[in-house]
Structures are given as C-alpha cells and as structure tokens.
N, CA, C and O atoms as a Tinker XYZ file with bonds, in Angstrom:
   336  protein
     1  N     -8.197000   21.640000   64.664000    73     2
     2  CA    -7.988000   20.222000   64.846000    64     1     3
     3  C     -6.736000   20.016000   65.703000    63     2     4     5
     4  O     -5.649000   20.564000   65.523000    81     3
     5  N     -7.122000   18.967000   66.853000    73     3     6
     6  CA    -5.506000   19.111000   67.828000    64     5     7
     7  C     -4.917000   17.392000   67.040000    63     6     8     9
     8  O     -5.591000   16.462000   66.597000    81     7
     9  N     -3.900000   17.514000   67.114000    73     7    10
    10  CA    -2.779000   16.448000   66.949000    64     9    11
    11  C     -2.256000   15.512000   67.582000    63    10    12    13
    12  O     -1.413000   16.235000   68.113000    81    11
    13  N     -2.006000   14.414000   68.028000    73    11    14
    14  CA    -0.620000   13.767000   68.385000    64    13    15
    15  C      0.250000   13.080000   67.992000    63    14    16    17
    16  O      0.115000   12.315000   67.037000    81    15
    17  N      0.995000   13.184000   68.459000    73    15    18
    18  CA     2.130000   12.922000   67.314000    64    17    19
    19  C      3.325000   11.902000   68.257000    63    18    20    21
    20  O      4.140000   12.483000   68.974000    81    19
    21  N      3.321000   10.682000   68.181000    73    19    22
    22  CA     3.794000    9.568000   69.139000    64    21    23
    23  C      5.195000    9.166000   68.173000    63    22    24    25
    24  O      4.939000    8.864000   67.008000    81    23
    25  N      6.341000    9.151000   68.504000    73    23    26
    26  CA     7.282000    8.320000   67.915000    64    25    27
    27  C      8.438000    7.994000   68.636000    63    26    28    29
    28  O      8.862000    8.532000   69.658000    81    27
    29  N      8.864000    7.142000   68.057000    73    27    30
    30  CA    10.355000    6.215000   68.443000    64    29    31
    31  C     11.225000    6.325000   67.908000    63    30    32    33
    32  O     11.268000    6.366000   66.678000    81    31
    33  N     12.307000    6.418000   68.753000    73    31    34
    34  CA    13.788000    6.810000   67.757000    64    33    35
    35  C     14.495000    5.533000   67.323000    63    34    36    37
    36  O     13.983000    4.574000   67.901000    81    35
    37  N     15.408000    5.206000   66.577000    73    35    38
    38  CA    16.249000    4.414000   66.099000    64    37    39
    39  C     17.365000    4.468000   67.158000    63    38    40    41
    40  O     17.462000    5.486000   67.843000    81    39
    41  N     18.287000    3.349000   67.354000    73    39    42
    42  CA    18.988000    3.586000   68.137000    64    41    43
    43  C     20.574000    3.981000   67.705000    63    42    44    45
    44  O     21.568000    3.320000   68.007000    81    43
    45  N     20.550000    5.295000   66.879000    73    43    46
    46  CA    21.815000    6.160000   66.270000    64    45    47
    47  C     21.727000    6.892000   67.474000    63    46    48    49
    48  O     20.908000    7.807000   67.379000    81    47
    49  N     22.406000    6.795000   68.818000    73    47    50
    50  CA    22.666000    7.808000   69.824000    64    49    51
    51  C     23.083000    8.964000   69.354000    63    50    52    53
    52  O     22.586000   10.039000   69.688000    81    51
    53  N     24.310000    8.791000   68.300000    73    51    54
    54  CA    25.166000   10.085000   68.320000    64    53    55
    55  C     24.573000   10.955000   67.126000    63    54    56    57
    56  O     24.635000   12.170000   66.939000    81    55
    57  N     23.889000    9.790000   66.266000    73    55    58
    58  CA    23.193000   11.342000   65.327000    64    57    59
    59  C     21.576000   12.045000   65.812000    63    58    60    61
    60  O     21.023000   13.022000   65.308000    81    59
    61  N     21.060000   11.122000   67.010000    73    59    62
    62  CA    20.044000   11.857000   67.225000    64    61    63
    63  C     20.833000   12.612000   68.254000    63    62    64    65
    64  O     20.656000   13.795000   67.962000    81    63
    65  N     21.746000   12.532000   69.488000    73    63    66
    66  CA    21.853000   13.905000   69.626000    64    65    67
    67  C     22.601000   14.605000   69.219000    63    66    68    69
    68  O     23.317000   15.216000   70.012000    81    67
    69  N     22.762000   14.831000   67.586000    73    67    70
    70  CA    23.098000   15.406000   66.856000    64    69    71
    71  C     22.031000   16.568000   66.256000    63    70    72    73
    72  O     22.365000   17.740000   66.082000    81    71
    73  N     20.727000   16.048000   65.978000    73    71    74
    74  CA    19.475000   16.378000   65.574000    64    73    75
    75  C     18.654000   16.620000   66.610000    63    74    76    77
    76  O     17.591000   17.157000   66.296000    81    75
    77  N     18.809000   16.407000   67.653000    73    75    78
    78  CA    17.963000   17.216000   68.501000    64    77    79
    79  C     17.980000   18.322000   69.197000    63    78    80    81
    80  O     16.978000   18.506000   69.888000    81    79
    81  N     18.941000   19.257000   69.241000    73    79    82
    82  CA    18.761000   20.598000   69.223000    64    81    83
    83  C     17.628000   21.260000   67.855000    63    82    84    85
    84  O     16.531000   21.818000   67.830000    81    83
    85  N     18.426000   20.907000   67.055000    73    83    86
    86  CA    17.339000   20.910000   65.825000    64    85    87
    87  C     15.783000   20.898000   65.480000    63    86    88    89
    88  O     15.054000   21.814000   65.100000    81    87
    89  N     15.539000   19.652000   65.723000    73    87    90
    90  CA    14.373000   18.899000   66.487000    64    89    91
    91  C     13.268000   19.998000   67.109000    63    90    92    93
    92  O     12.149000   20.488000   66.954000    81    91
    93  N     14.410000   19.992000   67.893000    73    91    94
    94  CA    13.342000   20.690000   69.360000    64    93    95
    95  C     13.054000   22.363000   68.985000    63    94    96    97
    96  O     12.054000   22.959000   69.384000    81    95
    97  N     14.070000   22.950000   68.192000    73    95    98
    98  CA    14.078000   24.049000   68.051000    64    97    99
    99  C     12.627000   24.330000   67.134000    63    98   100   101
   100  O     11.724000   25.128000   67.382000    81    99
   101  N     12.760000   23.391000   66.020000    73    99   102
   102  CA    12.069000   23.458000   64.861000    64   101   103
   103  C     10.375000   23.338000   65.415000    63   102   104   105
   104  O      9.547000   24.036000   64.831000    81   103
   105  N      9.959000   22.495000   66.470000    73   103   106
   106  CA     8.500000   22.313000   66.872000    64   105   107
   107  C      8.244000   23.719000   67.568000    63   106   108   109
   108  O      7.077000   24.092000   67.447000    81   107
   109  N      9.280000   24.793000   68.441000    73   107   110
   110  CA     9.093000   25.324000   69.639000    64   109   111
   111  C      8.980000   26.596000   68.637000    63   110   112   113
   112  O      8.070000   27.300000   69.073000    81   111
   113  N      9.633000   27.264000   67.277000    73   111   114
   114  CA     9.679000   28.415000   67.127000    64   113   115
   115  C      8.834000   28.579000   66.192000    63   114   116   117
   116  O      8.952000   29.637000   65.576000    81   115
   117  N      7.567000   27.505000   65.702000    73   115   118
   118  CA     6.787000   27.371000   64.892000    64   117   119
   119  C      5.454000   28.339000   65.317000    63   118   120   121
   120  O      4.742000   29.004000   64.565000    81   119
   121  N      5.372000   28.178000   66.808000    73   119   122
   122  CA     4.345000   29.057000   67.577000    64   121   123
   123  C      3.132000   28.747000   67.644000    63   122   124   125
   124  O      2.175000   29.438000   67.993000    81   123
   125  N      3.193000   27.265000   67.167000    73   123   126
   126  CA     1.753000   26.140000   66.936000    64   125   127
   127  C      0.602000   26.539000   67.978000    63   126   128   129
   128  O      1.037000   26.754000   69.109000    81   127
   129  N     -0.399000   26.640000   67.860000    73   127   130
   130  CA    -1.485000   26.827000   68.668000    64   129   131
   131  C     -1.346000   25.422000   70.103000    63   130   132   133
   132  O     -0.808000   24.365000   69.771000    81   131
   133  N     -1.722000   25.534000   71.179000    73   131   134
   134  CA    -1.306000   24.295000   72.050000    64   133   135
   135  C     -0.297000   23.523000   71.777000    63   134   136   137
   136  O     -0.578000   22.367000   71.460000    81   135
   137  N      1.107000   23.915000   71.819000    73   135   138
   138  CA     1.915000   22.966000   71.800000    64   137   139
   139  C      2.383000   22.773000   72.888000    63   138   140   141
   140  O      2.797000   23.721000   73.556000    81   139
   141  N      2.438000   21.318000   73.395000    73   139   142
   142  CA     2.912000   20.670000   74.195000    64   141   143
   143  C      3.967000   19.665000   73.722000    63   142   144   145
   144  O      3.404000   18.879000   72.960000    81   143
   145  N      4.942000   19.440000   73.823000    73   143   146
   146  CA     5.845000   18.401000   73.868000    64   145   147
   147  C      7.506000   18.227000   74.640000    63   146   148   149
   148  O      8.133000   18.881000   75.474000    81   147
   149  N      7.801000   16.809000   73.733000    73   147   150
   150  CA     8.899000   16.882000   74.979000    64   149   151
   151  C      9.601000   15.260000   74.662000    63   150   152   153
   152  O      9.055000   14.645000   73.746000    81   151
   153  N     10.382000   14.794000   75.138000    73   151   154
   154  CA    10.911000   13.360000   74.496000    64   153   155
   155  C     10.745000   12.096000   76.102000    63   154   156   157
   156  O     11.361000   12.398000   77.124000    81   155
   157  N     10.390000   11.561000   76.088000    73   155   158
   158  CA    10.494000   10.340000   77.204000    64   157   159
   159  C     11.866000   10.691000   77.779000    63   158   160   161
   160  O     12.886000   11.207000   77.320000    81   159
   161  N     11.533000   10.265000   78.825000    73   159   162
   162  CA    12.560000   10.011000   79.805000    64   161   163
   163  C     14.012000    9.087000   80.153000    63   162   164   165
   164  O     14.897000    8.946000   80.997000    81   163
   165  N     13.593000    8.657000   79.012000    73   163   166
   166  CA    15.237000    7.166000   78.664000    64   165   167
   167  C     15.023000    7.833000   77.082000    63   166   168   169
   168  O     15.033000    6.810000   76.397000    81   167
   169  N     14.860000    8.843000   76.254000    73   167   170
   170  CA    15.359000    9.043000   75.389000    64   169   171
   171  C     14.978000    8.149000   74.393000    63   170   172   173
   172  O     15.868000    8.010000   73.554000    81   171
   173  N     13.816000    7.389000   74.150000    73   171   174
   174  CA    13.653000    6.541000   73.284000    64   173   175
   175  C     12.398000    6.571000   72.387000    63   174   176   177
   176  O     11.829000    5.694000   71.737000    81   175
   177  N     12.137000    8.049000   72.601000    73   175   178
   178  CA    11.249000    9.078000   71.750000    64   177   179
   179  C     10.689000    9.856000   72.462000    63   178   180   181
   180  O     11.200000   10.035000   73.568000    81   179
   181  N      9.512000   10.569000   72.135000    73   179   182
   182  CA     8.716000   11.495000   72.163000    64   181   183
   183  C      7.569000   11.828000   71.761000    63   182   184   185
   184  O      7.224000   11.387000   70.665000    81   183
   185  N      6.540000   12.786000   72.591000    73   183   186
   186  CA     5.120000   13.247000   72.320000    64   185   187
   187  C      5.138000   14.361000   72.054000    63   186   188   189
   188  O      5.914000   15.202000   72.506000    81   187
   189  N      4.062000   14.557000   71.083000    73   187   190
   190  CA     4.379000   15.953000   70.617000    64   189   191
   191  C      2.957000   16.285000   70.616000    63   190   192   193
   192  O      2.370000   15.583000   69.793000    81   191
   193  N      2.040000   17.246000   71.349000    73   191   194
   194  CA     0.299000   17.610000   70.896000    64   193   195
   195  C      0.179000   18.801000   70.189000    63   194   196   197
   196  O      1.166000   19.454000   70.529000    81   195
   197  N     -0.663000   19.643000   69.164000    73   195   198
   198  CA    -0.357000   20.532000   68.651000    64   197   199
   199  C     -1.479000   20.341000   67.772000    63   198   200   201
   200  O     -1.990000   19.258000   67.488000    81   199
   201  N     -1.944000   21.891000   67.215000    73   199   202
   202  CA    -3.439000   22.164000   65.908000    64   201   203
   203  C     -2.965000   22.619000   64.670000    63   202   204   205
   204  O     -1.960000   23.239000   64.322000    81   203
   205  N     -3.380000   22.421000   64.425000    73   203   206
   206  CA    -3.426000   22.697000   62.682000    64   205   207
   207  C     -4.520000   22.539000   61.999000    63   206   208   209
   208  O     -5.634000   22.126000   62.320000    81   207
   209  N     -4.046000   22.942000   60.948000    73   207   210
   210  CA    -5.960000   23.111000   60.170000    64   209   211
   211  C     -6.776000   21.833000   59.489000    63   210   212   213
   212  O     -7.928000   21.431000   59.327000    81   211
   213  N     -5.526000   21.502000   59.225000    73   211   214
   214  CA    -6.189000   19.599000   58.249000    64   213   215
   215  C     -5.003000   18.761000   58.985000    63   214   216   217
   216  O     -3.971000   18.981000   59.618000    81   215
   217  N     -5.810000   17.627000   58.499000    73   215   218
   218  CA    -4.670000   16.589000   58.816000    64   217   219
   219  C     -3.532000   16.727000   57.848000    63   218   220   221
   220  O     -2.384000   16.618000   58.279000    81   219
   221  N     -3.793000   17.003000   56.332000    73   219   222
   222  CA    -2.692000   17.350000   55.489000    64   221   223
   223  C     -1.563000   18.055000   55.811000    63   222   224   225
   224  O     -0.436000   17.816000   55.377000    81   223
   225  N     -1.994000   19.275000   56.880000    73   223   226
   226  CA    -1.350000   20.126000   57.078000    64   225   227
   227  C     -0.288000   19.809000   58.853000    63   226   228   229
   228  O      0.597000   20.421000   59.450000    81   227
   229  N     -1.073000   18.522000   59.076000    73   227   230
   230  CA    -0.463000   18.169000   60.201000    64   229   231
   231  C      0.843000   17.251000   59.707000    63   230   232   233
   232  O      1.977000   17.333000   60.177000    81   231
   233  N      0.461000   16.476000   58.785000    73   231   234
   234  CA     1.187000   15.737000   58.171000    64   233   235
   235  C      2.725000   15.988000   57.748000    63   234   236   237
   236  O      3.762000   15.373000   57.994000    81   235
   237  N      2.401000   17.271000   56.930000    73   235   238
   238  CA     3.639000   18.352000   56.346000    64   237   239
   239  C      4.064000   18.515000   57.519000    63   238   240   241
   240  O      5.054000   17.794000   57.640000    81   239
   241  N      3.808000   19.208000   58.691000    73   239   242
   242  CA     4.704000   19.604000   59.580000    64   241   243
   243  C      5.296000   18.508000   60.585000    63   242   244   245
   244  O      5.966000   18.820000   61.570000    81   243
   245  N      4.939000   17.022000   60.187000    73   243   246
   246  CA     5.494000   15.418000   60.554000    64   245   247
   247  C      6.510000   15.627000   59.727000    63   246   248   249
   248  O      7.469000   15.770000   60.484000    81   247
   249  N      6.850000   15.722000   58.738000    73   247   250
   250  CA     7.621000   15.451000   57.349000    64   249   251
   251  C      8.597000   16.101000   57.688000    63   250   252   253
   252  O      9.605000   15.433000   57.921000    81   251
   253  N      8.678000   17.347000   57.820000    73   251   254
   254  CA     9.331000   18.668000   57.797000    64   253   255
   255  C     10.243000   18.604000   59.031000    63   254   256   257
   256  O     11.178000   19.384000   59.211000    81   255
   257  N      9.823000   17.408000   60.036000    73   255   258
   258  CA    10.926000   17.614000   61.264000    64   257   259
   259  C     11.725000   16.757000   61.337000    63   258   260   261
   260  O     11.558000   15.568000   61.066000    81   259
   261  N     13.094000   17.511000   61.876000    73   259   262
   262  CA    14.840000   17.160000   61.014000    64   261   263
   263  C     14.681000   15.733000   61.807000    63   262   264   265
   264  O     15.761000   15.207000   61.538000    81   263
   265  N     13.910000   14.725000   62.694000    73   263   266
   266  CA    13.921000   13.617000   62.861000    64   265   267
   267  C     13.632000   12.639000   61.739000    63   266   268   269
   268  O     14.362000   11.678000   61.496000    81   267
   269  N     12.895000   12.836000   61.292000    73   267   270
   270  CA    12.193000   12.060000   60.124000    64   269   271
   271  C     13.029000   12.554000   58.899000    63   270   272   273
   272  O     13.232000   11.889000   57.883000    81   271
   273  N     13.366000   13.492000   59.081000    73   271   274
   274  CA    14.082000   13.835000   57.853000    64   273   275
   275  C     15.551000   13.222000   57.496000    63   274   276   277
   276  O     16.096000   12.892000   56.442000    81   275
   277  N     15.908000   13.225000   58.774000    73   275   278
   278  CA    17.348000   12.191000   58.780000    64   277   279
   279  C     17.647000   10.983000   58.891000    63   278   280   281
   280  O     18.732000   10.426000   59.061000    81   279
   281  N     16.013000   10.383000   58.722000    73   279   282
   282  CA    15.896000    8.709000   59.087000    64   281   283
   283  C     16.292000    8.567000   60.396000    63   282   284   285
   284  O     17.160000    7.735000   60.658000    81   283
   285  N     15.660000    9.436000   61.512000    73   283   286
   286  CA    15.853000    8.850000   62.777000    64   285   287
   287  C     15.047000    8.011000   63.590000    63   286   288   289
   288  O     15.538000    7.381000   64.527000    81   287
   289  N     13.831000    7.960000   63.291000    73   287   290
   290  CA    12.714000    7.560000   63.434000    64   289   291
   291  C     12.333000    6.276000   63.278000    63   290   292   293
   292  O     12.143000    5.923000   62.114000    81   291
   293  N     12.100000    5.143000   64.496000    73   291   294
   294  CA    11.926000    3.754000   64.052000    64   293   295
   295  C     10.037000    3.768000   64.045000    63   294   296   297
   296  O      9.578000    3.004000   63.196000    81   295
   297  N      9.359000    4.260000   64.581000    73   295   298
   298  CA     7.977000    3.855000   64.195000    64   297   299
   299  C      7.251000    5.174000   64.948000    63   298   300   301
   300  O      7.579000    5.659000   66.031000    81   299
   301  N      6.204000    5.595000   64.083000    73   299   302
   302  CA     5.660000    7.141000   64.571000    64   301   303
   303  C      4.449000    6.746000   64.396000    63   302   304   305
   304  O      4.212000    5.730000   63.743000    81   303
   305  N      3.170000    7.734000   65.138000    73   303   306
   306  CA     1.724000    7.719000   64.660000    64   305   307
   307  C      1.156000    9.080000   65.036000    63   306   308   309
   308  O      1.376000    9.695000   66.079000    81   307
   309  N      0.317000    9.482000   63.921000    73   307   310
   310  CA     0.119000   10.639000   63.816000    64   309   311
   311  C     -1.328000   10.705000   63.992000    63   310   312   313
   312  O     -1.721000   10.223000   62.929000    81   311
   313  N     -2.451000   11.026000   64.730000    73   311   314
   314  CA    -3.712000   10.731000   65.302000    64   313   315
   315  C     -3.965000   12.032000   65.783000    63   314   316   317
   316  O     -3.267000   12.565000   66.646000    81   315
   317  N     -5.269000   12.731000   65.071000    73   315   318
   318  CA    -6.158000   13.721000   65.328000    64   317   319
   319  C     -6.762000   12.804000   66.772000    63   318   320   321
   320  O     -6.969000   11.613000   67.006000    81   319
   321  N     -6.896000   14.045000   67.514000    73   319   322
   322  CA    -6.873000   13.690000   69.065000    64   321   323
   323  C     -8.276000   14.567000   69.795000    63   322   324   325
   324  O     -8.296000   15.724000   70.215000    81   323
   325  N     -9.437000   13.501000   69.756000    73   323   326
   326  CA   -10.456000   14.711000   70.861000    64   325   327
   327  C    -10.209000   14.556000   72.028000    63   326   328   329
   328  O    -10.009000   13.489000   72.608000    81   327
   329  N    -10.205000   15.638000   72.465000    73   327   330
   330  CA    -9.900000   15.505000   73.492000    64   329   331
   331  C    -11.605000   16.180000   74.982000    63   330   332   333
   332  O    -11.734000   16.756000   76.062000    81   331
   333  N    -12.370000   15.572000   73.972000    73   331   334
   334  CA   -13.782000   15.606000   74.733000    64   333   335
   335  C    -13.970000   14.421000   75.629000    63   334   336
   336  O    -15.005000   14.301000   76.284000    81   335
C-alpha cells in the first residue's frame, strides 16, 4: 500500500528548525519501500510518499515522527494513494 502524507507546520521557526534534522533523519534511515520526500520550498511543510503494509501501520509511523510529536504540526492528511 503506497502513502501520502501532506502537512503543515505551525509557525515555531526556531523549534521546527530545531526538529528537523530529526525529522528528516527519522523518515530517511527507516529504508521505507519508495520513499520520496522533502519539505516545500518557503518551509511551511512537507510531502512525504512511502508503503507500508496497512494503513494502521502507516499511521504509527505518522505518530512516531519528532514533528507531530513535538506539536509542530498545524494540519496533516494521511491518504493511501493509487497511483493507477
């Protein structure tokens, strides 16, 4: 099942780039099947595409990243993606 994963940051400049080394580290050393991502260009979030086995399991690894985890996050959506 592929993923996307759409969200918006809050506007804490200094603790998201505080958390985004973090962030970025945490999606890239996971070794996700198709991962693609990366943050917009004015910094005012990011796309993230990526598989996993259930949506449950897509979910957990939403949860699990130090954005959301630190309340950085003003509005996200998480959408199984065909890409037929």
């Amino acid at each position: 099942m592929r993923f996307l994963y759409f969200y918006l940051m809050k506007e804490e400049s200094d603790e998201v780039r505080a958390a985004a080394p973090e962030h970025a580290s945490y999606w890239r050393e996971m070794g996700l099947t198709h991962y693609l991502g990366g943050p917009f260009a004015d910094r005012s979030g990011g796309l993230i595409t990526f598989e996993a086995g259930s949506s449950a399991e897509a979910e957990q690894l939403v949860a699990d990243d130090p954005f959301p985890q630190r309340g950085l996050i003003e509005q996200s959506w998480l959408k199984e993606w065909n890409l037929d």
